[in-house]
C-alpha positions as CSV (number, residue, x, y, z in Angstrom):
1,X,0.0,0.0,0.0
2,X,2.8,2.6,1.1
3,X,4.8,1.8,-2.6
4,X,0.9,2.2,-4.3
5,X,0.2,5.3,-2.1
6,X,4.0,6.4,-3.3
7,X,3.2,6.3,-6.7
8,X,0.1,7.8,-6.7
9,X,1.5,11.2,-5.3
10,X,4.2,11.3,-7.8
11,X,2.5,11.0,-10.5
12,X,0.0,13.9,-9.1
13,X,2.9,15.9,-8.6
14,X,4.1,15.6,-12.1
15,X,0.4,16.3,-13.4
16,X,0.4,19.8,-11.2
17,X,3.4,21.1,-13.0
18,X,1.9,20.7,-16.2
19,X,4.4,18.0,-17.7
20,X,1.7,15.9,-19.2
21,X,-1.1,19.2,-19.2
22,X,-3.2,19.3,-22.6
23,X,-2.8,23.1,-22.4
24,X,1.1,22.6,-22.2
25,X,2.4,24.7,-25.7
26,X,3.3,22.5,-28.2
27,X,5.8,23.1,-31.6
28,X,2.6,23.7,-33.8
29,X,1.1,25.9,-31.3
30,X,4.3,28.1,-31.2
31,X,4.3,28.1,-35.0
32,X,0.6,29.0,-35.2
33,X,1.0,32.3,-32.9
34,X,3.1,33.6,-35.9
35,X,1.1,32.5,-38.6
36,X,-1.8,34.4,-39.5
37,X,-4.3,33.3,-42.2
38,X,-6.3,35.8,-43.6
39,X,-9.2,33.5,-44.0
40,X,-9.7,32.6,-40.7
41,X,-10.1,36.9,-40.3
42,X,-12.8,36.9,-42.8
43,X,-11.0,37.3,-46.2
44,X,-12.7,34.6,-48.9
45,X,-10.0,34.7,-51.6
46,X,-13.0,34.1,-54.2
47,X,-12.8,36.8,-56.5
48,X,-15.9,39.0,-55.9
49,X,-15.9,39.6,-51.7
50,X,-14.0,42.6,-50.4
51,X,-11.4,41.3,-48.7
52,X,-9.6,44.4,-47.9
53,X,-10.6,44.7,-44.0
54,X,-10.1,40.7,-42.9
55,X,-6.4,41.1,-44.7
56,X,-5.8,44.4,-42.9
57,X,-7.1,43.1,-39.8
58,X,-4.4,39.9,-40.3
59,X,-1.7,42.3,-40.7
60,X,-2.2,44.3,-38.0
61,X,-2.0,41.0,-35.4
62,X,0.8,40.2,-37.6
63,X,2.3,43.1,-37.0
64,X,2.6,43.1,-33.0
65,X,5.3,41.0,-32.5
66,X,5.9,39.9,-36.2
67,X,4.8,36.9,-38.1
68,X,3.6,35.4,-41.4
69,X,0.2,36.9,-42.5
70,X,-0.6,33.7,-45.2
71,X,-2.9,33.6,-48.5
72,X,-4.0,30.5,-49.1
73,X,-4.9,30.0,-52.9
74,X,-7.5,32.2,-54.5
75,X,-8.0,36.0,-55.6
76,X,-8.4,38.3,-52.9
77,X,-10.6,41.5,-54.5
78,X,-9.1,44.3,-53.0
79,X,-12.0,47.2,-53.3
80,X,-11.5,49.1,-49.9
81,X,-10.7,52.6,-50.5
82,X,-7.2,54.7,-50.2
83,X,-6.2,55.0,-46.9
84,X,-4.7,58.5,-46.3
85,X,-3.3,57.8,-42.6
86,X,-3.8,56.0,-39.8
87,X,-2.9,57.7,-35.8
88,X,-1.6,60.8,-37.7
89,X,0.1,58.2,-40.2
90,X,0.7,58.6,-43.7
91,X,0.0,55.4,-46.0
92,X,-1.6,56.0,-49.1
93,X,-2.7,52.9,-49.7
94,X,-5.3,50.3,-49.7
95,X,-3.6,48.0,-47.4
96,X,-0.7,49.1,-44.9
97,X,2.3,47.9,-43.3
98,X,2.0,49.5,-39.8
99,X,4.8,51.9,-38.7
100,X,7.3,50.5,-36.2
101,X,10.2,52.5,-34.4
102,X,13.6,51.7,-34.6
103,X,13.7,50.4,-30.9
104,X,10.7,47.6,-31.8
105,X,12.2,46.5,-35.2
106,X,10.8,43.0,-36.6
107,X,9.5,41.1,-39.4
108,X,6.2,40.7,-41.4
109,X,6.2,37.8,-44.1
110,X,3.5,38.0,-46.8
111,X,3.7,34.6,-47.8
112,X,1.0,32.4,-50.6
113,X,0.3,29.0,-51.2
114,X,1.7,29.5,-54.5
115,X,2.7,32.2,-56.7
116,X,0.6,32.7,-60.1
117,X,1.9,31.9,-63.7
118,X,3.5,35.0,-65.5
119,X,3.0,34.6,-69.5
120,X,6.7,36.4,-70.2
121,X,5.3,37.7,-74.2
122,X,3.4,40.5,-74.4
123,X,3.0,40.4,-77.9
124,X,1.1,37.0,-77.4
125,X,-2.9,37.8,-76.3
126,X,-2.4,36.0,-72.9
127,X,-4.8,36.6,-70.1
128,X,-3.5,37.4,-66.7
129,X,-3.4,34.2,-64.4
130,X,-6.2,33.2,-61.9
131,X,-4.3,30.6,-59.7
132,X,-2.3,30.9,-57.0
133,X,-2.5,33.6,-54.7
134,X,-3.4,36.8,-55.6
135,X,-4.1,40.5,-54.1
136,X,-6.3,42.1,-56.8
137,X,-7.3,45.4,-56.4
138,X,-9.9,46.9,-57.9
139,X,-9.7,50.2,-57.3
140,X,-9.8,52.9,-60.5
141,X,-7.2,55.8,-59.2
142,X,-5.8,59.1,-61.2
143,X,-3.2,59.8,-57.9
144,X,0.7,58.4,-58.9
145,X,1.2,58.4,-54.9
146,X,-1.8,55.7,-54.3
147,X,-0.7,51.6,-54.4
148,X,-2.5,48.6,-53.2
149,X,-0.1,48.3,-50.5
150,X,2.5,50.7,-48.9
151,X,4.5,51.1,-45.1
152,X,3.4,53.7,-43.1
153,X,5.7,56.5,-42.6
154,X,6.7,57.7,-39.2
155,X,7.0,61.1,-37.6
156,X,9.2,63.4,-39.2
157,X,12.4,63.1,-38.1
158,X,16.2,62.2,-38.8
159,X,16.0,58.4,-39.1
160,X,12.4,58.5,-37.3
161,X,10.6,58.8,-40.4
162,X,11.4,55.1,-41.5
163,X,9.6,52.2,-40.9
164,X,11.4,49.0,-39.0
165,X,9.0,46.6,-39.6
166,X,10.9,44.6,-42.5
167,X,8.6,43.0,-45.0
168,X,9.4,39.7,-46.8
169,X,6.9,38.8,-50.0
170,X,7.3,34.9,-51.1
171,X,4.8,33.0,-53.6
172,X,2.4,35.8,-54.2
173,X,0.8,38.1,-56.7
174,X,-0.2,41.7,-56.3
175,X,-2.4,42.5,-59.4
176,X,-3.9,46.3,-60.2
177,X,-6.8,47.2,-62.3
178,X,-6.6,48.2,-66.4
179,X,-9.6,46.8,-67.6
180,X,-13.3,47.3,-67.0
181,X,-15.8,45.7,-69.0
182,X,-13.2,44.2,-71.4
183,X,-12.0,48.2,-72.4
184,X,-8.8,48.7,-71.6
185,X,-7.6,51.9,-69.7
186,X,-4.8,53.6,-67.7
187,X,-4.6,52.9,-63.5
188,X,-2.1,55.3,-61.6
189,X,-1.9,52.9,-59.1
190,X,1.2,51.2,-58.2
191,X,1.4,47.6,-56.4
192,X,4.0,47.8,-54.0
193,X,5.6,50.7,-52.2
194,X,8.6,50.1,-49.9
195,X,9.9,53.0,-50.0
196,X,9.9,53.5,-46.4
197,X,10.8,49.9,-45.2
198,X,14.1,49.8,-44.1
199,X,15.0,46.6,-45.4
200,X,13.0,44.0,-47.5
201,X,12.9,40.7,-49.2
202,X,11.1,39.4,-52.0
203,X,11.1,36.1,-53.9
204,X,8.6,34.4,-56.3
205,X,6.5,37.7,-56.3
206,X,4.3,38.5,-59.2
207,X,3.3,42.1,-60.1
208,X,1.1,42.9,-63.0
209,X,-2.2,44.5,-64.3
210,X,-5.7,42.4,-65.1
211,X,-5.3,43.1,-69.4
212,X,-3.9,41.4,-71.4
213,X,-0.4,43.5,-72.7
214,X,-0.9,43.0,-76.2
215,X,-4.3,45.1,-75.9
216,X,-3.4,47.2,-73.0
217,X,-2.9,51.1,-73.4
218,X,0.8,52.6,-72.9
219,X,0.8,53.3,-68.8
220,X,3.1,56.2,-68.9
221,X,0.6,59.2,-68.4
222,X,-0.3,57.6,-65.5
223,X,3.1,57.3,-63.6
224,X,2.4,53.9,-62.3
225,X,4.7,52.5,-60.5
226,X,4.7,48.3,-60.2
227,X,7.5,47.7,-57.3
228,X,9.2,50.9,-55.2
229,X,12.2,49.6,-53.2
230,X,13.5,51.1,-50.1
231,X,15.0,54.8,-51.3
232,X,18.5,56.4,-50.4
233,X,19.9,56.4,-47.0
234,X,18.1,52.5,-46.6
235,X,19.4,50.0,-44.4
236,X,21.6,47.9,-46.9
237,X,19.4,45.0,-46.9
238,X,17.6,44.7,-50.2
239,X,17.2,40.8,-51.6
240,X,15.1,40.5,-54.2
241,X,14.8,36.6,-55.5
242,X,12.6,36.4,-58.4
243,X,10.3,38.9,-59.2
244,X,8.1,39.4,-62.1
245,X,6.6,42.9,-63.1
246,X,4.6,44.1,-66.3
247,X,1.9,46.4,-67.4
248,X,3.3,49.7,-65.5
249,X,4.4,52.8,-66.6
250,X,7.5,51.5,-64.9
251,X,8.3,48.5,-63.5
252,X,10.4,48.5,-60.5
253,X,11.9,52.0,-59.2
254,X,14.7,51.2,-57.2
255,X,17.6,53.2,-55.2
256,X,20.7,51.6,-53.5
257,X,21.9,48.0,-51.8
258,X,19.3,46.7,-54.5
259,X,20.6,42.9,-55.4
260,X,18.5,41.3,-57.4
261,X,18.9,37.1,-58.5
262,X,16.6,37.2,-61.2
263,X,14.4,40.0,-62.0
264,X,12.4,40.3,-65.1
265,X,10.2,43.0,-66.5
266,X,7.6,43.1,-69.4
267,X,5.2,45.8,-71.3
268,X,6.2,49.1,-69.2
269,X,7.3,51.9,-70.7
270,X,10.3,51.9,-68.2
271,X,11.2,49.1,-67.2
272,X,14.0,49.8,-64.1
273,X,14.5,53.5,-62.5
274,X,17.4,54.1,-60.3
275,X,16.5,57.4,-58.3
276,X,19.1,59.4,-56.8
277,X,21.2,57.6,-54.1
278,X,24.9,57.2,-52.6
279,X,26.1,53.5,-53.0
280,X,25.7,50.9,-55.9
281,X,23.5,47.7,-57.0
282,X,23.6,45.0,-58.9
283,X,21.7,42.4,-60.8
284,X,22.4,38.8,-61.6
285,X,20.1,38.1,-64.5
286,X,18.1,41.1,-66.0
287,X,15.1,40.1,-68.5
288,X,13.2,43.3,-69.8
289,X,11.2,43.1,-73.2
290,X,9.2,44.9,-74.7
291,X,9.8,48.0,-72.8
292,X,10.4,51.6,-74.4
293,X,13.0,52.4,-71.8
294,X,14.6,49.1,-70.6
295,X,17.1,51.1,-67.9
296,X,16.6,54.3,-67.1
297,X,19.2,56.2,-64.3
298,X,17.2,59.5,-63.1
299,X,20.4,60.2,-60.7
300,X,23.9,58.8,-60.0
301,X,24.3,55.1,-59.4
302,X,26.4,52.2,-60.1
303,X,24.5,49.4,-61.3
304,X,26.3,46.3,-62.4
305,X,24.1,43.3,-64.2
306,X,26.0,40.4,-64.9
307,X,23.4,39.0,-67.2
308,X,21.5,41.7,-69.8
309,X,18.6,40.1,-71.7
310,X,16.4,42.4,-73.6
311,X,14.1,41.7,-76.9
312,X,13.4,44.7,-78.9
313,X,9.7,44.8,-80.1
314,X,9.9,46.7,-83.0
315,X,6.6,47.1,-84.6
316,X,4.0,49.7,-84.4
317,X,3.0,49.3,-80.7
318,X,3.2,51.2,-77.4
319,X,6.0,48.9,-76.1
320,X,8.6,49.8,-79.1
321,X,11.9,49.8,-77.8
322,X,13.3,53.2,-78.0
323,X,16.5,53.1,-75.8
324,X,18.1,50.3,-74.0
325,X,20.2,52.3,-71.6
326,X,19.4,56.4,-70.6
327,X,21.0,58.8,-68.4
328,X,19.2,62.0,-67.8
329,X,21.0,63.2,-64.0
330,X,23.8,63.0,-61.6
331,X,23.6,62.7,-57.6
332,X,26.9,63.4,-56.5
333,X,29.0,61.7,-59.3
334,X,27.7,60.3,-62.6
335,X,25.3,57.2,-62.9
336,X,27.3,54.2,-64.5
337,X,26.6,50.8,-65.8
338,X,28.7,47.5,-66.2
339,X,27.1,44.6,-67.8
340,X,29.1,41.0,-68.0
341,X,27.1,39.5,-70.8
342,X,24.4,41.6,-73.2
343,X,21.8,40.0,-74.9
344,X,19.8,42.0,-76.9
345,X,17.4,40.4,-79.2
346,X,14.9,41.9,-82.1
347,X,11.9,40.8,-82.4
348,X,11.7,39.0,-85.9
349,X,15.0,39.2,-86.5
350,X,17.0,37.8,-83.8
351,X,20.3,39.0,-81.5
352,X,21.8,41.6,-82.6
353,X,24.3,43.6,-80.9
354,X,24.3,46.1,-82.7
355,X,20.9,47.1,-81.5
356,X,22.3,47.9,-78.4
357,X,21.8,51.6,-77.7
358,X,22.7,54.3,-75.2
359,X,22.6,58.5,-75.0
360,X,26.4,58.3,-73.0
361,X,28.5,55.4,-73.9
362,X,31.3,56.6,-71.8
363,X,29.2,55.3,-68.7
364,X,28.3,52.0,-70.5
365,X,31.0,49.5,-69.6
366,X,30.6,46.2,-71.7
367,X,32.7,43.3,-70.1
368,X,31.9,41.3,-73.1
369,X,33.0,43.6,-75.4
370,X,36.4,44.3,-73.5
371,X,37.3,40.4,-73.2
372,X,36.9,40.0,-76.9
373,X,39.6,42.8,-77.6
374,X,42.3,40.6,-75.1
């Protein structure tokens, strides 16, 4: 009886610790307190529902002490109106990445089941993809400064103005609005401003506009921008993996640290801008076509691409290249390129080199062309 009565207030000892309690935290719990997704906040991914306040709401949790705010397969229809600021806040946006001081930096992953299928030709009558994950926003706007999603800026300030909450995009789509009742038209809104972040990663991401390129209307008027990358004086941390953009007036404006793996752009009328800024980027493999202005350096920068891939549309069309390479400023010494290997191919015709074309080729340095002179 004593050795029976022994056991018996062991094992109630272990069960008031909590050893074997139910409520005990396990791996999957831990996982799930970071993992936030959207459905279960009301979003329905189908297409026609405004999803705009159940994603907003997911962020915001998300947002708290950092974590993944996750899209499972399906178009979100993001219809909710510009959001001017928030607390005193600017966004201007539909969706926002809450402002976070330097002293309470984390992360915030925007993550889908899958990303959507890009049709790389926009001379082929291709409409956009509906699987995967998608943020579609439906919104018609004439303001350059709206997007479907931007950070929120912080009080004015020295360094105070930036927002620490680093965003990460992986196996997602953000798509904007350039058809209604199947007649094509001009959108000012851009996709995705970072501007403000601090830092960000993206990889798998798909950026691009509901028509179909070879019918759509040349974005330019508009100012539409597709992805904005953290601007000068950012925090050196800027990974992009691949990213797909088309349909913009310009694809992706970027300023320094950018290093990109494999970036490709399609049917803008610019497809990279390098805004002023200090330090340098570079590029692994570069895909544009059928843009008018495949590079274009508002302001100094040093930009090196080790892999230049362009195709020259040529015909009578919006998207006729016009300049592969243009310089039109300086930012406190002169913008220069260096590209290992160029690729530049004509539409009907095949590569040509000699197609290759620049306003300053004394800031155009062609390793390719050196090596075949030693």
């Amino acid at each position: 009886m004593k050795i029976l009565k022994t056991i018996f207030v062991f094992i109630s000892a272990i069960l008031s610790t909590g050893c074997f309690n139910s409520s005990t935290p396990t791996i999957e719990d831990k996982i799930e307190a970071f993992y936030f997704n959207v459905k279960k906040y009301g979003a329905k991914g189908d297409g026609f529902t405004d999803d705009t306040q159940a994603i907003q709401k997911a962020i915001n949790v998300a947002a708290k002490d950092g974590g993944t705010v996750f899209f499972p397969k399906g178009i979100y229809n993001i219809s909710g109106p510009i959001i001017d600021s928030v607390n005193g806040y600017e966004c201007m946006s539909q969706l926002y990445i809450p402002h976070v001081a330097i002293d309470n930096s984390k992360n915030i992953i925007f993550r889908g089941e899958f990303a959507p299928e890009f049709e790389m030709q926009a001379i082929t009558y291709m409409n956009p993809s509906r699987n995967g994950a998608i943020l579609y926003s439906s919104l018609i706007s004439d303001n350059p400064q709206h997007a479907v999603i931007a950070m929120q800026k912080g009080p004015e300030g020295d360094w105070t103005q930036w927002n620490y909450l680093t965003p990460s995009f992986k196996d997602i789509g953000i798509r904007t609005c350039t058809m209604t009742d199947s007649i094509p038209l001009i959108n000012s809104l851009n996709a995705i401003n970072l501007s403000l972040a601090t830092k960000c990663l993206l990889d798998n991401v798909l950026i691009d506009t509901n028509c179909p390129l070879s019918v759509s209307i040349n974005p330019e008027p508009a100012k539409s921008i597709g992805l904005i990358t953290p601007r000068v004086n950012n925090h050196a941390l800027i990974s992009i993996g691949l990213v797909r953009v088309s349909g913009y007036a310009c694809g992706i404006k970027f300023s320094e640290h950018f290093v990109g793996k494999d970036v490709q752009v399609v049917g803008c009328h610019i497809g990279m801008l390098s805004e002023s800024c200090h330090h340098s980027s570079s590029i692994q493999t570069l895909e544009i076509e059928c843009c008018n202005y495949p590079i274009v350096f508002d302001a100094g920068h040093n930009l090196f691409v080790a892999n230049y891939n362009t195709e020259h549309f040529t015909e009578d069309k919006w998207f006729k290249i016009k300049q592969d390479i243009t310089f039109k400023g300086e930012y406190y010494y002169p913008a220069k390129i260096v590209i290992g290997l160029c690729h530049p191919v004509v539409s009907y015709i095949g590569y040509d080199f000699n197609s290759f074309s620049t306003n300053d080729w004394s800031r155009v340095v062609l390793l390719e062309k050196i090596s075949t002179k030693l």
